[in-house]
C-alpha positions as CSV (number, residue, x, y, z in Angstrom):
1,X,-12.4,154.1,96.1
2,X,-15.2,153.3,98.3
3,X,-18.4,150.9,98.5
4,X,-20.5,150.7,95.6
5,X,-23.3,153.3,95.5
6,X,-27.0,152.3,95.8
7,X,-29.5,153.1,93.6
8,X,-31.3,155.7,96.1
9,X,-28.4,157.2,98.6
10,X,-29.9,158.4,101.4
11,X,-28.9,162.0,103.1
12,X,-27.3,161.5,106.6
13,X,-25.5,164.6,108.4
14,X,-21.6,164.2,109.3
15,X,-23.0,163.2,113.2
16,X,-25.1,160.4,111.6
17,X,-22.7,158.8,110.1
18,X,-20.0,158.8,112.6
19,X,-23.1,156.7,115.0
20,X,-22.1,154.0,112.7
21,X,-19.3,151.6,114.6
22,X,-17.5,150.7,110.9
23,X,-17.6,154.3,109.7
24,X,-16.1,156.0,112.9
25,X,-13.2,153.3,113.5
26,X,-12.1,154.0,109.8
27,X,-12.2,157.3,110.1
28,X,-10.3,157.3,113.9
29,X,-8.1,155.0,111.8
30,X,-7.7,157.1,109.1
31,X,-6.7,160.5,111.2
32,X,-4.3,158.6,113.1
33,X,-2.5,157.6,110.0
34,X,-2.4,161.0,108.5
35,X,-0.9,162.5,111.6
36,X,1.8,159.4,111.9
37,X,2.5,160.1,107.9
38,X,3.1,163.6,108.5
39,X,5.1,163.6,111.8
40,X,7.0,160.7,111.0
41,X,8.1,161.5,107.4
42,X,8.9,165.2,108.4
43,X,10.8,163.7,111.3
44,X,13.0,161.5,109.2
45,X,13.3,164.3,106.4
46,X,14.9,167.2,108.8
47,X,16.8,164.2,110.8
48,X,18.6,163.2,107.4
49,X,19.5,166.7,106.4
50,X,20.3,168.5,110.1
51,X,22.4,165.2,111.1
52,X,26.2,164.6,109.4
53,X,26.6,161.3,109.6
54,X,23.0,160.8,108.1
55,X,24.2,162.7,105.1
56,X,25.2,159.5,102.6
57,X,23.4,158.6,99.2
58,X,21.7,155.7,100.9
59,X,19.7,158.2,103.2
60,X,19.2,160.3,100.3
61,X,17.5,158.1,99.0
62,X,15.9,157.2,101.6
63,X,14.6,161.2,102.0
64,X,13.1,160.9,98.6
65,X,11.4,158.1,99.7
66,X,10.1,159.8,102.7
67,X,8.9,162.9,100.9
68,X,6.9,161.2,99.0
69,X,5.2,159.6,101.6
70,X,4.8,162.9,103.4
71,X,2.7,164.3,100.3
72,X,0.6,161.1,101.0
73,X,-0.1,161.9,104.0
74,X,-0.9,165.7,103.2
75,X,-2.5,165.7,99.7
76,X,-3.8,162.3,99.1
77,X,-5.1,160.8,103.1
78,X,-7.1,163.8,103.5
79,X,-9.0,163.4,100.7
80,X,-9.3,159.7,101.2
81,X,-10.3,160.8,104.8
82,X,-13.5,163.4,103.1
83,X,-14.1,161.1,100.5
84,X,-15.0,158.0,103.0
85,X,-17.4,160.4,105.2
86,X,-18.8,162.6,102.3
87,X,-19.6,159.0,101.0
88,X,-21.0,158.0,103.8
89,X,-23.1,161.2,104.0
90,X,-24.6,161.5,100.5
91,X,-23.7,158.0,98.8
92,X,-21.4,160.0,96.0
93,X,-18.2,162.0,95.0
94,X,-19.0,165.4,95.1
95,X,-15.6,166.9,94.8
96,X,-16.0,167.0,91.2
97,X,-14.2,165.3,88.1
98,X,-10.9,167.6,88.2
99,X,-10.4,167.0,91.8
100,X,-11.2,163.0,91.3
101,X,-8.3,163.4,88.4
102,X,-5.7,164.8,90.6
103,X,-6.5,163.0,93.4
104,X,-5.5,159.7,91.8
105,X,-3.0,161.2,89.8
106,X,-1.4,162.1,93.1
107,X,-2.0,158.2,94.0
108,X,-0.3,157.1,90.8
109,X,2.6,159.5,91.0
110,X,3.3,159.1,95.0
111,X,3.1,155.0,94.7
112,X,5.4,155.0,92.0
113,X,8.0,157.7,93.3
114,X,8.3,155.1,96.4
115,X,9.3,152.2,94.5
116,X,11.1,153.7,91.8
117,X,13.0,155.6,95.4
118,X,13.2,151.7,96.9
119,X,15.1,150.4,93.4
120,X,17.5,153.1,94.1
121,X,17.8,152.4,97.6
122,X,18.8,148.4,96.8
123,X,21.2,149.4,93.7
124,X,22.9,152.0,96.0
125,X,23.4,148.7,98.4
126,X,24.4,146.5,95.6
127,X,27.2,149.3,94.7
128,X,28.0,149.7,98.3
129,X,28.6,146.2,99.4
130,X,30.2,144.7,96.1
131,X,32.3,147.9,95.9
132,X,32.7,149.2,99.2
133,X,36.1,150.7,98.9
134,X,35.2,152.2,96.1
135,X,31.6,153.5,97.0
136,X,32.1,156.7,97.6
137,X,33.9,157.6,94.2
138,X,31.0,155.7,92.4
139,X,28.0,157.5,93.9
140,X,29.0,160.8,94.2
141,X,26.6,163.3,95.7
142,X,26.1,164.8,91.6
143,X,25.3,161.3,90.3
144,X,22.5,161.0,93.5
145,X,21.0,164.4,92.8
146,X,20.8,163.7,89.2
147,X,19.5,160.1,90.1
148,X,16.2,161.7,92.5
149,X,15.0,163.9,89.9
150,X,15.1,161.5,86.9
151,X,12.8,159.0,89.6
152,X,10.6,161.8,90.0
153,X,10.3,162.7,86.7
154,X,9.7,158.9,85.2
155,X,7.2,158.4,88.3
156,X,5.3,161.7,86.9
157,X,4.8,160.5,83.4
158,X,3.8,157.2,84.6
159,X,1.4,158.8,86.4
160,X,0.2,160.9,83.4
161,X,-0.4,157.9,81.2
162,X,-2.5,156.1,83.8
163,X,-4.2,159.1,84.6
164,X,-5.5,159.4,80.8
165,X,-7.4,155.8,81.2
166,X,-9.0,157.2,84.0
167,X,-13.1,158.4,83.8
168,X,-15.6,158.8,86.2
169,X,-18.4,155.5,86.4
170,X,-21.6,156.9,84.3
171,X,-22.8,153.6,84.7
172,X,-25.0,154.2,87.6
173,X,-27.2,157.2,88.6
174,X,-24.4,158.6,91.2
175,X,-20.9,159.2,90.6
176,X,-17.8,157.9,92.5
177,X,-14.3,158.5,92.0
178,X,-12.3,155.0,92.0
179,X,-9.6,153.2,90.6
180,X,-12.1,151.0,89.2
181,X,-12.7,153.7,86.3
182,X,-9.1,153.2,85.2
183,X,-9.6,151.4,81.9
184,X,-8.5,147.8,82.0
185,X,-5.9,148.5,79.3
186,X,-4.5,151.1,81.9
187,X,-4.6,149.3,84.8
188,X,-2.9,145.8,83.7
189,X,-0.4,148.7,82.3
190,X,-0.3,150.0,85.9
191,X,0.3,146.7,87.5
192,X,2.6,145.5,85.3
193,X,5.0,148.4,85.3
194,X,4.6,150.2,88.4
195,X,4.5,147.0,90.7
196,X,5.4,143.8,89.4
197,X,8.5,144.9,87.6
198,X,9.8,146.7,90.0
199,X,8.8,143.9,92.6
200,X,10.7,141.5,90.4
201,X,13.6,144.1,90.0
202,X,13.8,144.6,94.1
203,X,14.0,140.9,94.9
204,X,16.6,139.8,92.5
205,X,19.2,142.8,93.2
206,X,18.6,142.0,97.1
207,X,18.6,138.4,96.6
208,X,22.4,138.9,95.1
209,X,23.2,141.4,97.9
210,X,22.3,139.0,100.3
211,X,24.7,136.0,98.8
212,X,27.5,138.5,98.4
213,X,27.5,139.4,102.1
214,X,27.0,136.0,103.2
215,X,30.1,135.6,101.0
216,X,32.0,138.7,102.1
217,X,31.2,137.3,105.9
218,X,32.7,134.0,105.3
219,X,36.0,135.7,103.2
220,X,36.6,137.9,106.3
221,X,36.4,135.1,109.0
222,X,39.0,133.2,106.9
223,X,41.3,136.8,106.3
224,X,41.4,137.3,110.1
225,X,41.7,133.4,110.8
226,X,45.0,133.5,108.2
227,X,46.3,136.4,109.7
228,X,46.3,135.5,113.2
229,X,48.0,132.2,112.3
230,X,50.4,134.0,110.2
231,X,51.0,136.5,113.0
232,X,51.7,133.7,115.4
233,X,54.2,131.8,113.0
234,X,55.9,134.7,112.3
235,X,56.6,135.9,116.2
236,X,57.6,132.1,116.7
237,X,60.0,131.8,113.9
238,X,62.0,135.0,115.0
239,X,65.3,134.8,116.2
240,X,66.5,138.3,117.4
241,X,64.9,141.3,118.5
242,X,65.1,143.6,115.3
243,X,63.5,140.8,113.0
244,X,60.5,140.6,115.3
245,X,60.0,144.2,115.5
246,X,60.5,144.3,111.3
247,X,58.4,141.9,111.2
248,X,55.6,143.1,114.0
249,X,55.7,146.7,112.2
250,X,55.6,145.2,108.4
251,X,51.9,143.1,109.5
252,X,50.7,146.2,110.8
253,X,49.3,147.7,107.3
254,X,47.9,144.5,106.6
255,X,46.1,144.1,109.5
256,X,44.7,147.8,109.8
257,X,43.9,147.8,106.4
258,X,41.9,144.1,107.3
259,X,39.7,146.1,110.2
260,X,38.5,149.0,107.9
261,X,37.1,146.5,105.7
262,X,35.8,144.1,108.1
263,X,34.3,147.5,109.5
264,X,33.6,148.7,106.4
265,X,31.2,145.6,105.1
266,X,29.8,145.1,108.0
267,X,28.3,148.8,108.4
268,X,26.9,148.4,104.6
269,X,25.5,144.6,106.3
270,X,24.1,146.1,108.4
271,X,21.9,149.4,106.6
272,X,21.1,146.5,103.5
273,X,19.4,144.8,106.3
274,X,17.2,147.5,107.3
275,X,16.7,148.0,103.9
276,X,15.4,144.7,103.5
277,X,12.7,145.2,105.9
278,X,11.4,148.2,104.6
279,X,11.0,146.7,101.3
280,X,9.3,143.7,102.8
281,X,7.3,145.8,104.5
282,X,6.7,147.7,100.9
283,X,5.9,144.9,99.1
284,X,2.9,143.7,101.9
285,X,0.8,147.1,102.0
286,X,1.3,147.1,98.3
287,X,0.5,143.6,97.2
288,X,-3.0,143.0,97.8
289,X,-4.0,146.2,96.3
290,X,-2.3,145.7,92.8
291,X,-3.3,142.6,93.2
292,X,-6.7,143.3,94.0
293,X,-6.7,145.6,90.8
294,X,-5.6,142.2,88.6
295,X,-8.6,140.4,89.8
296,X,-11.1,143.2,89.6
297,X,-10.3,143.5,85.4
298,X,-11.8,139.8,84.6
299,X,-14.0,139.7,88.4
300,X,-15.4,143.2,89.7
301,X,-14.5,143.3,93.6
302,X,-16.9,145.2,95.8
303,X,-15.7,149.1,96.1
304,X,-15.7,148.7,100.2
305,X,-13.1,145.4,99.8
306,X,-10.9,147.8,97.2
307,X,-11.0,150.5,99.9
308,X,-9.2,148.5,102.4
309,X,-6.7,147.3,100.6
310,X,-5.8,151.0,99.5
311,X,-5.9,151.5,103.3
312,X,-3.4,148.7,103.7
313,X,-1.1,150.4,101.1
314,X,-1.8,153.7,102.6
315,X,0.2,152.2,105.9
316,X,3.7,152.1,103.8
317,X,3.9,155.6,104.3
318,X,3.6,155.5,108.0
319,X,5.5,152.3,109.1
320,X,9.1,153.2,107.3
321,X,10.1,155.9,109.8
322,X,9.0,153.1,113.0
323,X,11.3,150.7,110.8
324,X,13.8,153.1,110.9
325,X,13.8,153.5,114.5
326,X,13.9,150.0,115.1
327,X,16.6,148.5,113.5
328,X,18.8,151.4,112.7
329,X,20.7,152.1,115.8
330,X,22.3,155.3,114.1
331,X,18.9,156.7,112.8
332,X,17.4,156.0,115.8
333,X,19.9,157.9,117.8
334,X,19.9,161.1,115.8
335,X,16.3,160.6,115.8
336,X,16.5,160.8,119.5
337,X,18.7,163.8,119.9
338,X,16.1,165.8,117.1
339,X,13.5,165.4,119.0
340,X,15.0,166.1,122.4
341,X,15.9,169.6,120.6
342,X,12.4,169.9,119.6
């Protein structure tokens, strides 16, 4: 997980090390992110369950998602946080082989609770804008329930069978707890089924969400277009006062029933497109560092260029609750109110 170890590490005490420019900025970094991880997930976790309006599969969802993010930022970042200046101090992992195991077990099984939690999130989409009078009745608050643990569970046994290619590096005089001791077997496993799958899944279902809203957009400019003209012909056409007001009363359904739906859609256009960024977003943290895994089975990267892209990944769990807060003006409100209350 960190730079490669030298043949002779040198002893330097925890004020030492944080003299060095690159060593203190990571770890300033570092502490920042844990506290944004943990204030921001728990934020968005007591804002979906304390606020009604919040309470809707899609934010179930998107809870799941932000618990495990939150064990990121308490289990795995602090490690991560000792790990870099322990390193720094004594040029090894001195944690011990149990603690290196559940550490990136806890990796393993966090990273692939989130995407697993983000496939849900863009079939709950596709189900609510292809079938949006009908939403409700299919994703019932059973079905969700049932749908979170069985994503927990299958992101657990992933974990476990990475976690059995993992070993710690004997092949230098100190020992170091990495990603890079994943078997290569294991790891083109990892990256295969953890990322690029579900990568592949995430952008065909959203690609086909976004061309059915495009398409329910165009279908409810032509409805409303139709009906006004209808509406006009109609009044014109009348001839006494007790047809127009038959008339007038009969287009009333129709047109009430018209604005729930346009409403309806274009609430569920909305949420998919917040959606969309936080996947986007999902997919950039996590990229380079399966990526960087690929390349390191037929090229060995340095440990220190590995690190950072774990970094980078380690961002995801901070940046969805700002994403949130930007572009969902309902979630920002109750955000808002929470936190005046606090």
């Amino acid at each position: 997980m960190e730079q490669n170890s030298t043949d002779s590490p040198a002893q330097y005490t925890l004020s030492e090390v944080l003299k060095n420019p690159k060593t203190a900025l990571i770890t300033t970094f570092l502490v920042l992110l844990i506290l944004c991880t943990l204030v921001g997930n728990f934020l968005v976790i007591w804002n979906i369950f304390t606020t009604r309006r919040l309470r809707f599969s899609a934010f179930f969802f998107v809870a799941s998602l932000a618990v495990a993010d939150f064990l990121v930022g308490l289990v795995v970042l602090p490690i991560s946080l000792a790990y870099h200046l322990t390193f720094e101090m004594t040029g090894r992992w001195i944690f011990g082989s149990w603690t290196c195991k559940a550490w990136l077990l806890s990796n393993f099984w966090f990273c692939s609770a989130s995407i697993l939690n983000l496939c849900l999130v863009s079939w709950d989409r596709y189900v609510a804008v292809t079938s949006p009078l009908y939403y409700k009745v299919r994703i019932s608050d059973t079905r969700v329930k049932t749908l979170i643990g069985m994503i927990w569970f299958l992101s657990f046994c992933l974990a476990i069978v990475l976690s059995t290619g993992i070993h710690l590096n004997s092949a230098s005089s100190t020992k170091n707890c990495t990603v890079q001791s994943l078997n290569k077997i294991f790891t083109a496993i990892g990256v295969v089924f953890v990322f690029f799958l579900p990568a592949i899944f995430l952008g065909f279902v959203n690609t086909r969400v976004w061309l059915i809203t495009r398409t329910h957009q165009k279908r409810i400019q032509v409805s409303l277009h139709l009906n006004s003209f209808s509406n006009v012909s109609a009044n014109s056409e009348q001839i006494n006062l007790d047809e127009t007001t038959t008339a007038r009363s009969s287009s009333r359904p129709r047109e009430s029933s018209t604005r729930t739906l346009t409403r309806t859609i274009k609430q569920e256009i909305k949420t998919f497109k917040t959606f969309l960024i936080v996947i986007g977003v999902f997919v950039v943290c996590w990229c380079p560092f399966y990526t960087s895994m690929l390349v390191d089975i037929f090229k060995p990267l340095q440990g220190f260029v590995l690190f950072l892209m774990i970094i980078l990944s380690y961002c995801n769990s901070a940046l969805n609750v700002f994403i949130y807060g930007i572009f969902s003006r309902e979630f920002r409100s109750a955000l808002i109110s929470t936190v005046k209350c606090i």
